[in-house]
C-alpha positions as CSV (number, residue, x, y, z in Angstrom):
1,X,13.7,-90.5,-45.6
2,X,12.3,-90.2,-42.2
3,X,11.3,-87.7,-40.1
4,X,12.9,-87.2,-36.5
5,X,11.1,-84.9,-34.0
6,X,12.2,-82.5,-31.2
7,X,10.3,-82.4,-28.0
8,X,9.2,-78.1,-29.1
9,X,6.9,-79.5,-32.0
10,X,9.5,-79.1,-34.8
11,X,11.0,-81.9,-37.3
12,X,13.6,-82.2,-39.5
13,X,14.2,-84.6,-42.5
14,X,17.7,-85.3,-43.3
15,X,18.9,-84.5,-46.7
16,X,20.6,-87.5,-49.3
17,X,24.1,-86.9,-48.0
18,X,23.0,-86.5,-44.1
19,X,24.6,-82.9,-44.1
20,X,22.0,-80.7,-44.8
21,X,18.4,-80.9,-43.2
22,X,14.6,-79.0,-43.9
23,X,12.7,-78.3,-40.7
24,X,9.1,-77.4,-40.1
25,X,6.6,-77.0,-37.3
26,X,5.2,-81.1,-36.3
27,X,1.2,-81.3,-37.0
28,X,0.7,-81.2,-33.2
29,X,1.9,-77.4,-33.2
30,X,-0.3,-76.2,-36.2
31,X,-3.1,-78.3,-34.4
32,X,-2.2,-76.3,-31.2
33,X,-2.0,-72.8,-33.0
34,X,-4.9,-72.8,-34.8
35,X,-5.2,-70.9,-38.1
36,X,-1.6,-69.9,-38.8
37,X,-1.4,-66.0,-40.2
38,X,2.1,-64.8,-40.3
39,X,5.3,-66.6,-39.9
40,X,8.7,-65.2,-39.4
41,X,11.8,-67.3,-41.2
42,X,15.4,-66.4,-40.2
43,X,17.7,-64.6,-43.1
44,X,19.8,-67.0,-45.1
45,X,23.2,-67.7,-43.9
46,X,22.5,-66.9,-40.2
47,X,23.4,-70.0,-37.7
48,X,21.5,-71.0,-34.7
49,X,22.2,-73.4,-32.1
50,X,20.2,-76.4,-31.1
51,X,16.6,-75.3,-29.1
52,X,17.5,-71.5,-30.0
53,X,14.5,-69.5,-31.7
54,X,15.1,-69.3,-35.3
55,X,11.9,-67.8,-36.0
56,X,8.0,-66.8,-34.8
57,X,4.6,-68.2,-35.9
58,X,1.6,-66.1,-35.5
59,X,-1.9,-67.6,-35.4
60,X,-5.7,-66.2,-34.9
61,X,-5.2,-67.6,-31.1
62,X,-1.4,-67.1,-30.4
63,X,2.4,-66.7,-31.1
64,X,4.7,-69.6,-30.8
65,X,8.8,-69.4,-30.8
66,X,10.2,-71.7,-33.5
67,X,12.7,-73.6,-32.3
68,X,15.7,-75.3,-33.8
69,X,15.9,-79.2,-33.8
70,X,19.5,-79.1,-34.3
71,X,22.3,-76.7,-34.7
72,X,23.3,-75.7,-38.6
73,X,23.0,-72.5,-40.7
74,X,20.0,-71.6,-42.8
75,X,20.7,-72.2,-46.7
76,X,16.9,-71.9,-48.1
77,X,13.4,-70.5,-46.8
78,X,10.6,-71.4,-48.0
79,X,9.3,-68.2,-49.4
80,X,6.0,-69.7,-50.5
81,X,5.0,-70.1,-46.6
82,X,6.0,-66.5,-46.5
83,X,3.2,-65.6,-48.8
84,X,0.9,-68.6,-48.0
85,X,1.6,-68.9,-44.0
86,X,-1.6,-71.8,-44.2
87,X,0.3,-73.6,-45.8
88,X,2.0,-74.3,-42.2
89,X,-1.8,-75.7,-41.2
90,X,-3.1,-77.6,-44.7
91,X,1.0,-79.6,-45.5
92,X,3.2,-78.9,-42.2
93,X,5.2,-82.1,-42.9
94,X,5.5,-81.0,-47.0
95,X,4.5,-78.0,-48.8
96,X,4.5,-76.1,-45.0
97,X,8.3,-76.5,-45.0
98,X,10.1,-73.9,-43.2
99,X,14.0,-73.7,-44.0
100,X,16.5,-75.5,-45.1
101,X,20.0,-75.7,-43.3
102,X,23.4,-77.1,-43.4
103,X,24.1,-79.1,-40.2
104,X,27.1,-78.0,-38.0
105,X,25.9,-80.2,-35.0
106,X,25.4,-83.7,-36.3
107,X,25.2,-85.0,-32.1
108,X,22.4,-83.1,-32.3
109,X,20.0,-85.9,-33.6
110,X,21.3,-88.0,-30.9
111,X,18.4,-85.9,-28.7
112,X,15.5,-85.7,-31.4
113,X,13.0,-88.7,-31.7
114,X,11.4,-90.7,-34.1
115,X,7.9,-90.7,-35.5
116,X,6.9,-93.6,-32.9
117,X,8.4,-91.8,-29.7
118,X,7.4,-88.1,-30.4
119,X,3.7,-89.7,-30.6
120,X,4.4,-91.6,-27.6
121,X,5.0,-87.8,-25.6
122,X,1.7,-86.5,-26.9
């Protein structure tokens, strides 16, 4: 499946049945943060809203707001990042994963971008 990319450096990959999502921080952002030390994930079962901060990444250089791609409420975290938050900087589009959600917003998407536009921005 693709990716699709939000103009605040996150992306999400669409699940099989298009209803669910996982959603990370874009390589740009880890390039921009530097060497990522601490990262905050939302509880399970809480719902955010499209662009609202779901959770925090802390770096050697800065903090950055995680932002939402699209609407939904969170059904996994990836508690390996918890432990491991490089994993955000070696495999943000795989193993640096952040949560997983089930969409409530599916016009949402309409406003993300694919690979070939979000590159397009940078």
């Amino acid at each position: 499946m693709s990716l699709l990319f939000s103009d605040d450096h996150t992306w999400l990959q669409l699940g099989e049945a298009g209803d669910t999502a996982t959603m990370g921080i874009t390589v740009h952002a880890q390039d921009t943060l530097g060497d990522i030390v601490f990262v905050d994930l939302p509880a399970i079962g809480k719902a955010f809203a499209a662009k609202e901060v779901a959770g925090v990444v802390e770096s050697v250089k800065a903090a950055a707001d995680v932002h939402m791609p699209a609407g939904g409420e969170i059904t996994e975290v990836n508690e390996a990042l918890r432990a491991d938050p490089s994993l955000a900087n070696s495999d943000p589009l795989g193993q640096g994963w952040f949560f997983k959600v089930k969409l409530t917003q599916r016009s949402d998407l309409d406003g993300l971008m694919d690979e070939a536009a979000y590159q397009k921005t940078l």
